[in-house]
N, C-alpha and C positions, 0 to 999 in steps of 0.2 A: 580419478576423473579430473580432478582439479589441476593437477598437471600435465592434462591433455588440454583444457581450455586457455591455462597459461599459454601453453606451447603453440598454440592455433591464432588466440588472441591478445594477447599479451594481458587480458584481465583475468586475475583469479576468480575462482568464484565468490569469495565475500565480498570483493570489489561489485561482481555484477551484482548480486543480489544487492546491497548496499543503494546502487545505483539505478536499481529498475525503482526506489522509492523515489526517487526525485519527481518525474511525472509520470505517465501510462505509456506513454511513449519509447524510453526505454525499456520496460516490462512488457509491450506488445513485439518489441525486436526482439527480446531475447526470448520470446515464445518461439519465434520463428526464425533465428540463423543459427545452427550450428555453429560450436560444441555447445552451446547453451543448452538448447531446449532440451538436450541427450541428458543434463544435468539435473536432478532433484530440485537440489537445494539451488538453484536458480531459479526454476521454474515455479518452484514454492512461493519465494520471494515475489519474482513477477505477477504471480495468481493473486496472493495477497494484497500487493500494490495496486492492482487492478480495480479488486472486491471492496478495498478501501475507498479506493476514491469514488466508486458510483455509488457506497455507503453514504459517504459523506455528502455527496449532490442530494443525494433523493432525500436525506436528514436533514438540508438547507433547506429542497424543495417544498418539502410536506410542510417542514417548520412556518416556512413564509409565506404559504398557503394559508396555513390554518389562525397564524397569527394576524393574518392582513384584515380579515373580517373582525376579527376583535376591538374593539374600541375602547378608547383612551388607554392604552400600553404601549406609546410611544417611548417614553422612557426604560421602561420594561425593557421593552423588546431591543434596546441597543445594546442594556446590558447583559440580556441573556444572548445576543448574538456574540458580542467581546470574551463572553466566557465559554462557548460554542466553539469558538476560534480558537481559543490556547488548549480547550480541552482537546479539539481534534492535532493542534501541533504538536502537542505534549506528547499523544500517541502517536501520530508519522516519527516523534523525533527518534522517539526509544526505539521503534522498529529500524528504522535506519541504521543507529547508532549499532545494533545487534547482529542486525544483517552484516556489516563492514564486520564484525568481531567474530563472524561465526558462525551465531547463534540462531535458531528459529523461534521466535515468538509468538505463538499464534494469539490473536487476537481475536476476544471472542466474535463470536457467529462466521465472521468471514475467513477464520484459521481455518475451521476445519473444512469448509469449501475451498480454499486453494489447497490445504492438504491435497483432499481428493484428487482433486485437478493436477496436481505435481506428478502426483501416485499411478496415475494411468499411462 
């Protein structure tokens, strides 16, 4: 398969996979243009990418919700947002980094919903 998408695209599939982690944007394309979406381990990727990032909003959003009523954790709250930020870079990176090399990494909760999603 992956030398049908070469051949079609000129992107292998760890290239796309790789690359639907950058934003949603390329992981909602490669749901929808051929050879990708005919792909797994694209679609994987893209599912994942996807699951990620409305993880990672709704983990801002609830966070800043629920911290905004709290009082006096101004300080707190900067530093746990600073450590919020590299904890979720740390994981975009390694998925990135794996996807380009190959590899599927599921990450828990949202692996196994894009599994699924890849899988149908």
């Amino acid at each position: 398969m992956s030398d049908l998408i070469e051949s079609q695209s000129g992107l292998s599939d760890n290239a796309a996979g790789g690359i639907s982690y950058l934003t949603i944007i390329p992981a909602v394309i490669f749901l929808l243009v051929d050879p990708f979406r005919r792909n797994s381990f694209v679609r994987f990727h893209a599912w994942q990418s996807i699951f990620f990032f409305v993880l990672m909003s709704a983990v801002y959003i609830v966070l800043g919700a629920v911290l905004s009523v709290v009082p006096f954790t101004g300080f707190l709250i900067g530093v746990m947002w600073r450590l919020l930020d590299l904890a979720f870079f740390v994981v975009w990176l390694i998925v990135l980094i794996n996807a380009f090399n190959g590899k599927r990494i599921r990450l828990p909760f949202v692996g196994d919903l894009a599994e699924r999603q890849a899988n149908r």
